[in-house]
NUNU-876629 format. One line per 3 residues: number of its first residue (from 1); their letters; for each residue x, y, z of N, C-alpha, C. Coordinates in nm, 3 decimals. Layout:
# residues N
NUM) A) X/Y/Z/X/Y/Z/X/Y/Z  ... $
//
This chain:
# residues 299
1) XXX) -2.136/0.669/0.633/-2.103/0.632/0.495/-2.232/0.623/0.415  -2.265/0.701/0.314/-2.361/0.649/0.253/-2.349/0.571/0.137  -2.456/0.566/0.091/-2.460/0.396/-0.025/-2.376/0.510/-0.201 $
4) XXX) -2.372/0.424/-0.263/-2.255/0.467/-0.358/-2.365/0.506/-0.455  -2.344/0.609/-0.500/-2.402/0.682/-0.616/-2.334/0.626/-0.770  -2.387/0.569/-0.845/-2.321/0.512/-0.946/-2.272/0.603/-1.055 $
7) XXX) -2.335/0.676/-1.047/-2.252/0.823/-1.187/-2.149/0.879/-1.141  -2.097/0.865/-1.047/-2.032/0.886/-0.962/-1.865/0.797/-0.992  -1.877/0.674/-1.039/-1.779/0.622/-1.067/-1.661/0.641/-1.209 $
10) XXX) -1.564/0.618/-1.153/-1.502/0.672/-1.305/-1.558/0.615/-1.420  -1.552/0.687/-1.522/-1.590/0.672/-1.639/-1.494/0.577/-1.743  -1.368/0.589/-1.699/-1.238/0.532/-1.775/-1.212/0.379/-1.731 $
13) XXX) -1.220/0.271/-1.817/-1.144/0.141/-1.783/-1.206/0.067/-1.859  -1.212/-0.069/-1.817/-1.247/-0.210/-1.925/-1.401/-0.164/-1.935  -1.437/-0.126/-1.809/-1.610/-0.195/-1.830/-1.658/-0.059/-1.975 $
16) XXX) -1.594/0.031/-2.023/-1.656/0.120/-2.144/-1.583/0.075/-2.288  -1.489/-0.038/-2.302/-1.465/-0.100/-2.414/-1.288/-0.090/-2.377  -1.233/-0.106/-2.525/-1.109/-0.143/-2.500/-0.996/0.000/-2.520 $
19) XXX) -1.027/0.112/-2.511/-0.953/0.243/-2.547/-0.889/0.207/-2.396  -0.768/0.307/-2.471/-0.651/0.322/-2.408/-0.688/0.418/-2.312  -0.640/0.374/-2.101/-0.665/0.436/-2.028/-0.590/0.570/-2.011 $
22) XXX) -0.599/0.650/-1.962/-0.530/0.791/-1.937/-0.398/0.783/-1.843  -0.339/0.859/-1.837/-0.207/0.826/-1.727/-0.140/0.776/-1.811  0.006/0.732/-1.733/0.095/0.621/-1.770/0.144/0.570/-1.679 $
25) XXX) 0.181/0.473/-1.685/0.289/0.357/-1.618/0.413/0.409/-1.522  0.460/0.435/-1.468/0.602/0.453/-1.467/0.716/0.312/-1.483  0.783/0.382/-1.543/0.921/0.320/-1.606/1.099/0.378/-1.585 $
28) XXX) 1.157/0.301/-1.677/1.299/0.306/-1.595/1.351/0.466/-1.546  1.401/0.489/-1.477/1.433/0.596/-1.437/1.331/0.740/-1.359  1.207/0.656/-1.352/1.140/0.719/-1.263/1.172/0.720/-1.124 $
31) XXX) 1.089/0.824/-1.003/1.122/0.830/-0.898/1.008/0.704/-0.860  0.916/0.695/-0.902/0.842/0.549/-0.826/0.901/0.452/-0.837  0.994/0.436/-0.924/1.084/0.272/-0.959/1.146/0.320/-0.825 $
34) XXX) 1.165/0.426/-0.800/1.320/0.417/-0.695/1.240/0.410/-0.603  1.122/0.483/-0.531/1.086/0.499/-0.417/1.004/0.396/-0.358  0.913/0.327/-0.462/0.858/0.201/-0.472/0.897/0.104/-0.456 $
37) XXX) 1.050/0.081/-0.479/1.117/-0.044/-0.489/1.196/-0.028/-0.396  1.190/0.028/-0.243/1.237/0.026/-0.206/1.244/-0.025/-0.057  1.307/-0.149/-0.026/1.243/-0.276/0.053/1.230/-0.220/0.159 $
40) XXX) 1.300/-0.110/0.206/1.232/-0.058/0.303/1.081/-0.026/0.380  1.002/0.000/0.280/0.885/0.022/0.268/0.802/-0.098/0.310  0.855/-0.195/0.279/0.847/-0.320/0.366/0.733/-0.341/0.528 $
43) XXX) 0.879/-0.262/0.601/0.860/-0.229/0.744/0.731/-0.137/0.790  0.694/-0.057/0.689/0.549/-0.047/0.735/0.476/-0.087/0.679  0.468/-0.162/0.593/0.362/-0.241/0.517/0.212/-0.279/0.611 $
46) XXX) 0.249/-0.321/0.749/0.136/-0.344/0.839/0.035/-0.212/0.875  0.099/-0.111/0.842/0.035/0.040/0.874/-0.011/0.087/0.763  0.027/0.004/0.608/0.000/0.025/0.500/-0.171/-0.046/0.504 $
49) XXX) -0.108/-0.157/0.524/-0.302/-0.218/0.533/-0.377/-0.193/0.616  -0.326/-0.156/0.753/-0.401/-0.090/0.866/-0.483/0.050/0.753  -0.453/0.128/0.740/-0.482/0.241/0.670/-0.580/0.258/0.568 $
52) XXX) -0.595/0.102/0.485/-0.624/0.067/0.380/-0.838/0.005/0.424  -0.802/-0.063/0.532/-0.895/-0.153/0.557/-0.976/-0.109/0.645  -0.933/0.028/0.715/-0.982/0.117/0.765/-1.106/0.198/0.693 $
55) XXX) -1.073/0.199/0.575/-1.171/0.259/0.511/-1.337/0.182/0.526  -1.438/0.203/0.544/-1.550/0.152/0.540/-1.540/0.070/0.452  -1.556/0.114/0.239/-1.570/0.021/0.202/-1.446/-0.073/0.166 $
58) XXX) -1.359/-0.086/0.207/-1.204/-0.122/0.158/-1.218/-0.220/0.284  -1.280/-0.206/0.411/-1.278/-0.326/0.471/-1.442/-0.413/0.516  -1.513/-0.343/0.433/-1.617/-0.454/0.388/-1.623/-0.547/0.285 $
61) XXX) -1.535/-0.479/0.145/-1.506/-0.590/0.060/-1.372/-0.651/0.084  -1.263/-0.601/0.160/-1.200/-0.723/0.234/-1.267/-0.851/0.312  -1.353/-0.813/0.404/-1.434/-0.920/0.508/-1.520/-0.980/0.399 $
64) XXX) -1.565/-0.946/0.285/-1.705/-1.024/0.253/-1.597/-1.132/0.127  -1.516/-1.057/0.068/-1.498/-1.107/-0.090/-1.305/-1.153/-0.123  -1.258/-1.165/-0.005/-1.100/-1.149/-0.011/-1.041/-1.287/0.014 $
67) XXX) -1.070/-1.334/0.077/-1.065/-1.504/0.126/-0.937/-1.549/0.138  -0.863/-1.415/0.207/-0.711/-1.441/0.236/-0.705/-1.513/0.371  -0.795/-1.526/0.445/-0.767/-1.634/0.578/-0.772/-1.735/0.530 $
70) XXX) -0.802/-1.828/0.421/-0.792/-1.927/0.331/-0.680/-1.966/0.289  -0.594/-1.871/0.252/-0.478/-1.909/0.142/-0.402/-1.709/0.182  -0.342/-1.714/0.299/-0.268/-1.640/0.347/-0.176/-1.586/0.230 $
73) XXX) -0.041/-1.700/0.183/0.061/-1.685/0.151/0.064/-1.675/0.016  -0.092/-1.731/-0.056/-0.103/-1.721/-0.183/-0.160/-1.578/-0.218  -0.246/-1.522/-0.153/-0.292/-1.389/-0.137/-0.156/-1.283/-0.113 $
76) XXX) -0.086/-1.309/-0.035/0.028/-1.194/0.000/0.118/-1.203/-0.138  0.178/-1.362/-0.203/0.231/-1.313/-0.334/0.166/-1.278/-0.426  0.000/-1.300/-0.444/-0.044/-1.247/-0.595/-0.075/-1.112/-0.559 $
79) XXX) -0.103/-1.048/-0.424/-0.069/-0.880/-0.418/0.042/-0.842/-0.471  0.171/-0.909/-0.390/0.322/-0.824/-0.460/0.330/-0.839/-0.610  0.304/-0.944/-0.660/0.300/-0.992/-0.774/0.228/-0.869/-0.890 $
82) XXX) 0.090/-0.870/-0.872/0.009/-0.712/-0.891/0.083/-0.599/-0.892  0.113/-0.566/-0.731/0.185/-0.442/-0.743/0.333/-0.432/-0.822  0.389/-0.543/-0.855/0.495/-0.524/-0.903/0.481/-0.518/-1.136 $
85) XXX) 0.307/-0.582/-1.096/0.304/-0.521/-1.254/0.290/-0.390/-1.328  0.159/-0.382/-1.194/0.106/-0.220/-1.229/0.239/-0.089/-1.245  0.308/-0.150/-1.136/0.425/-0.056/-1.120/0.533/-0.002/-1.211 $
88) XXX) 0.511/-0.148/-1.284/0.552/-0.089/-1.439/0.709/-0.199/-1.430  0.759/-0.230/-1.317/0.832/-0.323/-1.348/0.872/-0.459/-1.413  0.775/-0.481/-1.507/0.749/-0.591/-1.616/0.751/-0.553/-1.718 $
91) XXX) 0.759/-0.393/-1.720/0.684/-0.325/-1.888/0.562/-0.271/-1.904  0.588/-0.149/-1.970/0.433/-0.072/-1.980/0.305/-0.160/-1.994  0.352/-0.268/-2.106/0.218/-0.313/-2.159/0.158/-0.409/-2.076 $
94) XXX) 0.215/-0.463/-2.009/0.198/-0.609/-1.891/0.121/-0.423/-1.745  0.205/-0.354/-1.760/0.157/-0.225/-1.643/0.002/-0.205/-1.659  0.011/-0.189/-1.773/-0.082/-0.130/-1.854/-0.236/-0.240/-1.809 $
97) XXX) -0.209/-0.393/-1.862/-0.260/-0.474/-1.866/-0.324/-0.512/-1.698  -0.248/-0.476/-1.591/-0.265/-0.532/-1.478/-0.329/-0.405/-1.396  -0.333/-0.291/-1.428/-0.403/-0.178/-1.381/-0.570/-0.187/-1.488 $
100) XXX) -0.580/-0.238/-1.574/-0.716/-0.256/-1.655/-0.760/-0.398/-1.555  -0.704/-0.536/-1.534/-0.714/-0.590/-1.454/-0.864/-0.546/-1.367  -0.746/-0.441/-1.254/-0.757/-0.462/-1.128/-0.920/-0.404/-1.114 $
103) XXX) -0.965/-0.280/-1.236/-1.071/-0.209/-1.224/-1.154/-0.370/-1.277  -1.142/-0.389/-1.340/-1.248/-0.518/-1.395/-1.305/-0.668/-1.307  -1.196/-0.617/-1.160/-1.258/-0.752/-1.068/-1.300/-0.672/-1.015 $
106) XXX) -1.258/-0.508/-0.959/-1.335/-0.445/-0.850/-1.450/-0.420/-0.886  -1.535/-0.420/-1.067/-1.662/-0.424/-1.059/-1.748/-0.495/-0.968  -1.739/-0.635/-0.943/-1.788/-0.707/-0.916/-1.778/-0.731/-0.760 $
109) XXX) -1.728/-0.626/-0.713/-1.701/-0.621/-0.567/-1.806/-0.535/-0.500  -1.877/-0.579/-0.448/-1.971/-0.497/-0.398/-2.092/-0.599/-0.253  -2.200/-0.541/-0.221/-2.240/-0.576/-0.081/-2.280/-0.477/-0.007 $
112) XXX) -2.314/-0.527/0.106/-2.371/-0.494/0.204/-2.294/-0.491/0.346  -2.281/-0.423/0.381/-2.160/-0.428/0.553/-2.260/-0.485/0.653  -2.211/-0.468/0.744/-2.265/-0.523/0.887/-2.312/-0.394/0.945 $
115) XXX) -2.324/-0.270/0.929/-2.402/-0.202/0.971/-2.474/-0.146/0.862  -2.508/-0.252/0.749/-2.649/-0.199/0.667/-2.577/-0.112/0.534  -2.457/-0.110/0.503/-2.462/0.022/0.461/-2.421/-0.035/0.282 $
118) XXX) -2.452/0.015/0.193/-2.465/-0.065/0.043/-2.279/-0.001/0.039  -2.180/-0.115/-0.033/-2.082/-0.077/-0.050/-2.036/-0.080/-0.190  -1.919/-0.043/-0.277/-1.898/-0.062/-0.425/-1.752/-0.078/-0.429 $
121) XXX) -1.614/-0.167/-0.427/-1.523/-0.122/-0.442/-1.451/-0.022/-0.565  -1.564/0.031/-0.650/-1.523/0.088/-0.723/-1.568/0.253/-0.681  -1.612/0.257/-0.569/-1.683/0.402/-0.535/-1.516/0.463/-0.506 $
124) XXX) -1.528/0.565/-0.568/-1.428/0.637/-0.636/-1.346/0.713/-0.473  -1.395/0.727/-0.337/-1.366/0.799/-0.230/-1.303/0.644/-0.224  -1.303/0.496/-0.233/-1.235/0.426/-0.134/-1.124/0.375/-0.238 $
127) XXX) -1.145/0.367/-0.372/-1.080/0.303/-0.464/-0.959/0.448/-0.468  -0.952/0.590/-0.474/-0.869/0.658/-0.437/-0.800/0.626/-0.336  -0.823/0.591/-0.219/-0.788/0.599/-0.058/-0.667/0.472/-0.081 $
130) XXX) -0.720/0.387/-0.172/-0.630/0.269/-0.122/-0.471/0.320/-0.226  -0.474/0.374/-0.326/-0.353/0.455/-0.419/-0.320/0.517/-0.335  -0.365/0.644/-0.238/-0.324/0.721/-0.163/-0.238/0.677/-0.081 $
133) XXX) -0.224/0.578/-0.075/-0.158/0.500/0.087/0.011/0.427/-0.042  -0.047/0.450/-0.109/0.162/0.412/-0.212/0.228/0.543/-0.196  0.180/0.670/-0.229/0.213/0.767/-0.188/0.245/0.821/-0.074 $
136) XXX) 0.190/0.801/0.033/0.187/0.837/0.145/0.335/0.731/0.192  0.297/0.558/0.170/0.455/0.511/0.200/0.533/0.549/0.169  0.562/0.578/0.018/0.654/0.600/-0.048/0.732/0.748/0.038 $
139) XXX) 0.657/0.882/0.081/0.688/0.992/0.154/0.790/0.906/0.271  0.631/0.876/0.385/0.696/0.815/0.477/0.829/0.730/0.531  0.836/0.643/0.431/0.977/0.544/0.423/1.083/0.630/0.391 $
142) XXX) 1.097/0.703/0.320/1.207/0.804/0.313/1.254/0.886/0.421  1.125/0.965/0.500/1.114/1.024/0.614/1.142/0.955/0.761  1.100/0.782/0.759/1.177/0.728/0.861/1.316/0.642/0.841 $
145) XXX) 1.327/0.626/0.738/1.424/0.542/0.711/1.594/0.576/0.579  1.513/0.717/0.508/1.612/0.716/0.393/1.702/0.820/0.485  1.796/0.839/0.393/1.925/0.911/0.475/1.853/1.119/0.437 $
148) XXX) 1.787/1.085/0.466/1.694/1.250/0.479/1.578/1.225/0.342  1.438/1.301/0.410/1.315/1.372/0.378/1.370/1.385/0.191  1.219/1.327/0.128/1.237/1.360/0.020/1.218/1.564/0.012 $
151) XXX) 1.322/1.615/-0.102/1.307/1.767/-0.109/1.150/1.799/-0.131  1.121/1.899/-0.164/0.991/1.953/-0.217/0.967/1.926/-0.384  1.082/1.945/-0.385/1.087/1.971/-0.543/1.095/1.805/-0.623 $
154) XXX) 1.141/1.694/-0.521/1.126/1.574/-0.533/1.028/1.518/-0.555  0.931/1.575/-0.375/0.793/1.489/-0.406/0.730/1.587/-0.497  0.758/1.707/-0.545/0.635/1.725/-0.651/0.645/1.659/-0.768 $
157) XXX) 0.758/1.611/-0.821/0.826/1.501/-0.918/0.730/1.376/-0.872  0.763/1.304/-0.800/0.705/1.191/-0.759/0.525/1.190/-0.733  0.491/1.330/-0.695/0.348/1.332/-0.717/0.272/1.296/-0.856 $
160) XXX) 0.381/1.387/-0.899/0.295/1.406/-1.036/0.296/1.256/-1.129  0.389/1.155/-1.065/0.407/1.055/-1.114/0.278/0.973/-1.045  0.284/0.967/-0.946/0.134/0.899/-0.884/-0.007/0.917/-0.934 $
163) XXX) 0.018/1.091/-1.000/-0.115/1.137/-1.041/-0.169/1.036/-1.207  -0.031/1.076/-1.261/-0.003/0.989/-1.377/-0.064/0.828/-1.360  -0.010/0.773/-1.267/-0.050/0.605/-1.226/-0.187/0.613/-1.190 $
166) XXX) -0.261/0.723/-1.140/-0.361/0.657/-1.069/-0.465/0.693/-1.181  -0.443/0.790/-1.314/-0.518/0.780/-1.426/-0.549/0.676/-1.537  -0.372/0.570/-1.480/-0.381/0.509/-1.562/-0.500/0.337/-1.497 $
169) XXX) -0.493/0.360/-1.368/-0.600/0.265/-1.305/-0.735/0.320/-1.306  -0.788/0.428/-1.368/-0.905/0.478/-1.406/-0.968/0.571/-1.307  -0.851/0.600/-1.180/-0.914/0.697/-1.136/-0.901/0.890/-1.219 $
172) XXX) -1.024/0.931/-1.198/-1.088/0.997/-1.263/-1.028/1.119/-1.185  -0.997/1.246/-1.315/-0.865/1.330/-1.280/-0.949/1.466/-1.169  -1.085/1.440/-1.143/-1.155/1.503/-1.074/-1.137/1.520/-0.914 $
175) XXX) -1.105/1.381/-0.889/-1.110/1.313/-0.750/-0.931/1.343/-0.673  -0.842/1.364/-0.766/-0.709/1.401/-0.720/-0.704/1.504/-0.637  -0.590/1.511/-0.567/-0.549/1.618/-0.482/-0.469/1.641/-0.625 $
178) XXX) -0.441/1.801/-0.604/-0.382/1.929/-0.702/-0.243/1.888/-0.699  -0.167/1.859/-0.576/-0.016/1.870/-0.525/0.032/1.812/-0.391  0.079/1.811/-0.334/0.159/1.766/-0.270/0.096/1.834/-0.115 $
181) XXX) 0.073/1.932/-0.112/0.022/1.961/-0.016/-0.146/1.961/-0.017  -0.215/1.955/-0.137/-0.351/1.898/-0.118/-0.345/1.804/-0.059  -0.265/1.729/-0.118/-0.260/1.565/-0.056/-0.273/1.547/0.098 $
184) XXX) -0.175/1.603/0.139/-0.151/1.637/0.290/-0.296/1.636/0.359  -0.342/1.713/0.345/-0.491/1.814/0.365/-0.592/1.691/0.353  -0.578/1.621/0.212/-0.703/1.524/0.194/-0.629/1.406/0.287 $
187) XXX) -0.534/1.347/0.315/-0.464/1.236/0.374/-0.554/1.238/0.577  -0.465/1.401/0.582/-0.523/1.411/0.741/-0.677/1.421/0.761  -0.739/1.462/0.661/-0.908/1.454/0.668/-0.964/1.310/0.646 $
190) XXX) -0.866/1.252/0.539/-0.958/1.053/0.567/-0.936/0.990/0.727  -0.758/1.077/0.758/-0.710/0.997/0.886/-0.876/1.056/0.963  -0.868/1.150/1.024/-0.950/1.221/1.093/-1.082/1.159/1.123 $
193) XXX) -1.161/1.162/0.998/-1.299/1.187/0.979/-1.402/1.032/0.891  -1.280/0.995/0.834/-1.329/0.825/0.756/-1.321/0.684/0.794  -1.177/0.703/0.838/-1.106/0.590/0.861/-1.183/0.532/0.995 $
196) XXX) -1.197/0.399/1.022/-1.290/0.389/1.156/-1.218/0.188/1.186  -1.275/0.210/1.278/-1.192/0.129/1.385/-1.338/-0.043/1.332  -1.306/-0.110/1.220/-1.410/-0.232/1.195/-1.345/-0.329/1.237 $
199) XXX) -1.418/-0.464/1.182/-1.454/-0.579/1.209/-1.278/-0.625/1.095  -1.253/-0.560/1.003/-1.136/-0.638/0.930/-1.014/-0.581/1.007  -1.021/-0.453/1.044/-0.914/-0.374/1.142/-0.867/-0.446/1.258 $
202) XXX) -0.980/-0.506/1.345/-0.967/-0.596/1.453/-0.916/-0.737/1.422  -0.961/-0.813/1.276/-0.894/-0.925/1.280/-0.758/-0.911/1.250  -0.742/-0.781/1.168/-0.594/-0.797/1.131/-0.482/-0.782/1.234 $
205) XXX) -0.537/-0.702/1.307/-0.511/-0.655/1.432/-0.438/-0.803/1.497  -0.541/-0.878/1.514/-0.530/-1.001/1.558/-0.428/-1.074/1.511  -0.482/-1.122/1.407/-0.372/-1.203/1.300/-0.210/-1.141/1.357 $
208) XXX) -0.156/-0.988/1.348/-0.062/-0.941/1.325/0.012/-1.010/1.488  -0.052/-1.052/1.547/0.035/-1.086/1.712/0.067/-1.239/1.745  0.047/-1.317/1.563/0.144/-1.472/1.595/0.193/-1.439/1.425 $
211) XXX) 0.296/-1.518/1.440/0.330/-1.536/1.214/0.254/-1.554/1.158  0.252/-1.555/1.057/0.197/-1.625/0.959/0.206/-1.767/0.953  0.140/-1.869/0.887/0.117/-2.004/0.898/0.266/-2.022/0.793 $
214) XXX) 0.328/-2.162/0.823/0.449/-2.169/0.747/0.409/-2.173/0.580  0.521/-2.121/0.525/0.474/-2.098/0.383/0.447/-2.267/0.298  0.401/-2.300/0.215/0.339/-2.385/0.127/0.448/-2.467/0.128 $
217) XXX) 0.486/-2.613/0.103/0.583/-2.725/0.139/0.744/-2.686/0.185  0.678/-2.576/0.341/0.778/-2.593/0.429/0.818/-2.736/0.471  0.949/-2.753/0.429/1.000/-2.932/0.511/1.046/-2.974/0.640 $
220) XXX) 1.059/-2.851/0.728/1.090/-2.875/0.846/0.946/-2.884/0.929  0.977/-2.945/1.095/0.862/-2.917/1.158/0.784/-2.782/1.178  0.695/-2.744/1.234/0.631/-2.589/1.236/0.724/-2.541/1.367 $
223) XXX) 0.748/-2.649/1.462/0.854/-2.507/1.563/0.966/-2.449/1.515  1.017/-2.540/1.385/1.157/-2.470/1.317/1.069/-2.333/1.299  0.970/-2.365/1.218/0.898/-2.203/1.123/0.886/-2.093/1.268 $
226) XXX) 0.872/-2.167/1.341/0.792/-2.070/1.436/0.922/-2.007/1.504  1.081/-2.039/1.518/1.158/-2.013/1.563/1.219/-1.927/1.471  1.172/-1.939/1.305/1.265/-1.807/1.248/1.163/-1.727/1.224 $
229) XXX) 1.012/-1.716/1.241/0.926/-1.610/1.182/0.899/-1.564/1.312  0.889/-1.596/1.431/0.863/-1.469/1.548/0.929/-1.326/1.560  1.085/-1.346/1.536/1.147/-1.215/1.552/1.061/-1.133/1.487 $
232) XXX) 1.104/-1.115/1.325/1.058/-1.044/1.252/0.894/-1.041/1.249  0.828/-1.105/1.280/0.666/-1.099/1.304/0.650/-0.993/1.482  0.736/-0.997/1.560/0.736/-0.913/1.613/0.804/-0.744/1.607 $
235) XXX) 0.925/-0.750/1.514/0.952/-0.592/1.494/0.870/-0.544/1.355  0.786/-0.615/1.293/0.691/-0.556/1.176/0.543/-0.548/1.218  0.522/-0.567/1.344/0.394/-0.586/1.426/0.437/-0.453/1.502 $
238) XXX) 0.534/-0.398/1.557/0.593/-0.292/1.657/0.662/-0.220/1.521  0.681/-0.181/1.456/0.728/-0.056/1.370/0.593/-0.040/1.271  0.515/-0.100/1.265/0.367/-0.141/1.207/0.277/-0.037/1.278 $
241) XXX) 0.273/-0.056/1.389/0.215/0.026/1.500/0.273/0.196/1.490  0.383/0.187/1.494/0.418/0.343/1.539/0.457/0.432/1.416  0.435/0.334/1.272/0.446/0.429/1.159/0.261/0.485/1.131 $
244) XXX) 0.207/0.454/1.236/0.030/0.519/1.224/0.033/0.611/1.253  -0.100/0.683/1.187/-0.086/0.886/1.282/-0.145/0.781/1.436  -0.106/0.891/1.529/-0.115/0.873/1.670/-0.296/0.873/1.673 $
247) XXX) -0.359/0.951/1.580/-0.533/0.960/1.642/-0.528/0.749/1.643  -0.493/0.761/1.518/-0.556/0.583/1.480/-0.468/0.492/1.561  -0.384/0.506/1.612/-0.372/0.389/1.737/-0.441/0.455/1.817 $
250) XXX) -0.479/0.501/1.896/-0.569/0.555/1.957/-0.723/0.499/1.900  -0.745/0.528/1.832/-0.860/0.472/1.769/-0.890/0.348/1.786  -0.767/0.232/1.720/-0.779/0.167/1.712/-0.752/0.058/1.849 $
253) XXX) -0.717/0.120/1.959/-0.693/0.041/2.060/-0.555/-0.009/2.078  -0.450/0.063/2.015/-0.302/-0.011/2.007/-0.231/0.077/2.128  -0.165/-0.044/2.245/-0.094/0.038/2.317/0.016/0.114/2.250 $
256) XXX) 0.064/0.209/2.333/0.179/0.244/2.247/0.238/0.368/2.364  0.334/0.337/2.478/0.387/0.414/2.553/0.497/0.471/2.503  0.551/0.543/2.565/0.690/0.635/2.554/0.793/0.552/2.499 $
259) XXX) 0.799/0.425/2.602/0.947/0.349/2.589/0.935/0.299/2.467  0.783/0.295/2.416/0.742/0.189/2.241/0.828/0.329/2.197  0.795/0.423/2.176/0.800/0.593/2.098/0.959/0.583/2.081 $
262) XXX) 1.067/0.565/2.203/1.192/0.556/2.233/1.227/0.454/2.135  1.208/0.358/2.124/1.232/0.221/2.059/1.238/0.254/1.956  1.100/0.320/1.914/1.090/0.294/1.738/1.199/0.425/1.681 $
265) XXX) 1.178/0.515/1.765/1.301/0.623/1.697/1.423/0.606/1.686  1.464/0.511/1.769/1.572/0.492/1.784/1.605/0.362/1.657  1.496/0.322/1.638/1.522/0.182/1.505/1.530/0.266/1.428 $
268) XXX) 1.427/0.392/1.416/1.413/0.449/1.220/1.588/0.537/1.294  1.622/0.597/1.352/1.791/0.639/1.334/1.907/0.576/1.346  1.860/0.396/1.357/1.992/0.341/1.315/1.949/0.291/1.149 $
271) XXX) 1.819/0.264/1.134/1.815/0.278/0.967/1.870/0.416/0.859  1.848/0.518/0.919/1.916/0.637/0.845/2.017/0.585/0.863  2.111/0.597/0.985/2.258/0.606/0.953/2.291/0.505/0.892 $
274) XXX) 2.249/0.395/0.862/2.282/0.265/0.791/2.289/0.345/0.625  2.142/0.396/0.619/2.133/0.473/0.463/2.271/0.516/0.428  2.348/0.615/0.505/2.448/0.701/0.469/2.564/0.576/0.380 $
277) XXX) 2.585/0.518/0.429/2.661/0.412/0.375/2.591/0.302/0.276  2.493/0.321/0.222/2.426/0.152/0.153/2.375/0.247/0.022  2.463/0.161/-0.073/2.451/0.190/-0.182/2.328/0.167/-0.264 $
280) XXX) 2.267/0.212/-0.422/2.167/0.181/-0.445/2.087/0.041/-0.485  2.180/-0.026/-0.507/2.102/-0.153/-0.540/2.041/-0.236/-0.422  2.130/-0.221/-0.268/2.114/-0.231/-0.214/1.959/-0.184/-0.133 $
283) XXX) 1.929/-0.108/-0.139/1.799/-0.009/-0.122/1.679/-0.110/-0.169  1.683/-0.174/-0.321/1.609/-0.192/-0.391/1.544/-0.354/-0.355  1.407/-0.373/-0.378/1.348/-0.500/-0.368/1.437/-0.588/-0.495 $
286) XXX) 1.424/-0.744/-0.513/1.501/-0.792/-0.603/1.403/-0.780/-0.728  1.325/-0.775/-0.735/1.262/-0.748/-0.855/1.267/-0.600/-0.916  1.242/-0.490/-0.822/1.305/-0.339/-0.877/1.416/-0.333/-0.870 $
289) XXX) 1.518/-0.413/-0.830/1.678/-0.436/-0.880/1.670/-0.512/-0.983  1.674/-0.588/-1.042/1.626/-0.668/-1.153/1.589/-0.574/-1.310  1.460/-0.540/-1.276/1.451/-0.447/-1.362/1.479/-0.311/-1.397 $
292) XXX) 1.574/-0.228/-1.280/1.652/-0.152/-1.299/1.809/-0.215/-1.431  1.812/-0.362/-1.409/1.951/-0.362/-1.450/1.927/-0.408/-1.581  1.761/-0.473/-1.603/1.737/-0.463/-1.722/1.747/-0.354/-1.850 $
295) XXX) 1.708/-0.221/-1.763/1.641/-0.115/-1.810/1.827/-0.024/-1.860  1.904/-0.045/-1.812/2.014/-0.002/-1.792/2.135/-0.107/-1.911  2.068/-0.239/-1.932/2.149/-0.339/-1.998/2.025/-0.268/-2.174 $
298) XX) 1.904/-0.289/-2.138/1.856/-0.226/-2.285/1.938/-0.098/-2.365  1.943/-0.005/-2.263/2.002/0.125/-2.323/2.128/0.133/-2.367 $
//
């Protein structure tokens, strides 16, 4: 990894005054409201941050500047919270507002790693990488879980909507993949050749094999908590695992035999066939249900 070249960073966002960023939002009746909001996506969420923190600098300014082992549960809602602005489910201008945000704390994110190396969260290869990975779920969750593979002609719809979002967070229209199959191409070359096995990979790693601490004025004792958060802390720890490309468990040290391989296929094909029957609201997180019925009660 080398140290971040500063001309190098996008040119577009708060830190050059107050003009209006490029891109747009998506809004009602887009395919990101649908594909985004769709709780499914959920279930790999652990392969989502695996992916994320992997990156050199994406998990040096996690370890140095994130202080989510502090305040776990307050960190996990002001992420959803974020992603559910940028996403446009509050309204362009609140979208708008929380993607200018996000570039204006990542200035200030920056350091030094543990093997020496100068980092920037705004260096444009890691601040891409971490957008790349909404896209990439958004594919994926459909592919293990929706009642069939988005078409071609879908995800180039839905690309071009990502391309749109990620102009409007100031990444710079240089640094994009072209289409749908660039993407592909640049996705398997970060898996390949970037992504590396650190110090935030291993704790999360860690963390991911007890619950989470009970949420903020739980009233029961902690073995109640601990008796309803194991299940599910164990099948989002094991479908977490096997929604990774195979190099990076490998990489990363995650067992993962045949009978795991058997298991998990057999979960993502009783989730399809469930799809065939479950209508759309159903599909949807309660907040992208919410503002679907907003968006539908306006018109």
């Amino acid at each position: 990894m080398t140290d971040l070249d500063v001309r190098d960073l996008p040119a577009d966002g708060p830190a050059d005054g107050p003009r209006r960023a490029a891109g747009s939002i998506p809004g009602p009746g887009s395919l990101t409201w649908r594909y985004a909001g769709d709780w499914r996506g959920g279930l790999t969420a652990r392969a989502t941050l695996l992916l994320q923190v992997a990156h050199p600098v994406v998990g040096a300014g996690v370890a140095d500047h994130s202080g989510f082992l502090e305040d776990r549960w307050g960190r996990l809602i002001r992420t959803m919270e974020s992603t559910f602005d940028f996403l446009g489910y509050r309204g362009d201008e609140r979208g708008r507002g929380e993607a200018a945000r996000l570039r204006e704390i990542h200035k200030d994110i920056k350091g030094v790693d543990a093997q020496g190396r100068r980092y920037h969260a705004l260096n444009p290869e890691a601040y891409l990488w971490v957008h790349a990975t909404l896209f990439h779920g958004m594919v994926q969750t459909q592919e293990l879980f929706g009642r069939r593979p988005l078409t071609p002609d879908r995800e180039r719809a839905l690309f071009a909507e990502w391309r749109e979002l990620a102009l409007a967070l100031g990444i710079t229209e240089r640094h994009l993949p072209a289409g749908p199959d660039a993407f592909r191409e640049y996705f398997d070359a970060m898996v390949e050749e970037r992504l590396e096995y650190n110090d935030t990979v291993r704790l999360l790693i860690d963390l991911d094999r007890k619950p989470l601490p009970p949420p903020p004025r739980w009233p029961l004792p902690v073995f109640a908590w601990s008796g309803i958060a194991v299940p599910p802390t164990v099948l989002l720890r094991r479908v977490g695992v096997g929604a990774l490309p195979p190099v990076l468990r490998e990489r990363f040290q995650l067992r993962w035999t045949a009978a795991d391989d058997l298991r998990f296929r057999a979960f993502a094909r009783s989730m399809r066939a469930a799809d065939t029957v479950m209508i759309d609201g159903l599909r949807q997180s309660p907040i992208a249900s919410r503002a679907t019925r907003r968006a539908r009660r306006g018109r």
